[in-house]
C-alpha angles and dihedrals in degrees: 000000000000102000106173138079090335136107104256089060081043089060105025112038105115094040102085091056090054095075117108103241097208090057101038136011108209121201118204114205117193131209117179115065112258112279093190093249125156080234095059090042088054105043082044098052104043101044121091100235122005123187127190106211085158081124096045132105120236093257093043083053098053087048093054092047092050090041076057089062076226104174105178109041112191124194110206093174085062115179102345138108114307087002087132094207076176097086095051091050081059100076 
C-alpha cells in the first residue's frame, strides 16, 4: 500500500501494531518509496514485518509475497492511481 503523506497512513497508522502477534503475523508491503514521512516511520515501525517492493516489478513483488507464506492479501489502496491491482491478479 501507499504508506506515506497520504490519507490511508493518515487513518490507518496505528492499526497495523494492534494485532495480537501470537495470533497473527501481519506483512506490510510498500509501495511507494519511502517519502520520510512520520506516517511512513510509524506504520514502519510498528508493523511486524515491513517490506519495501516500491522498486519491484509486479511479478518480483508476487514472488516475495508468496516467499512471505502470506495467506490473506489485503489492497488498501484499492482501484486508484499506482494502486498496481497486477500484482494481486498474480496469485
Amino acid at each position: 500500500s501507499d504508506f506515506a503523506n497520504h490519507p490511508l497512513s493518515h487513518l490507518m497508522q496505528s492499526i497495523f501494531g494492534f494485532h495480537s502477534r501470537a495470533l497473527f503475523e501481519v506483512f506490510c508491503y510498500a509501495i511507494s518509496p519511502d517519502d520520510g514521512s512520520v506516517h511512513r516511520a510509524k506504520v514502519s515501525a510498528e508493523a511486524e514485518h515491513f517490506v519495501d517492493i516500491s522498486a519491484l516489478n509486479a511479478l518480483q513483488c508476487a514472488q516475495r509475497i508468496a516467499a512471505d507464506q502470506v495467506h490473506v492479501l489485503v489492497n488498501l489502496n484499492g482501484y486508484t492511481k499506482g494502486a498496481r491491482n497486477e500484482i494481486f491478479a498474480m496469485r
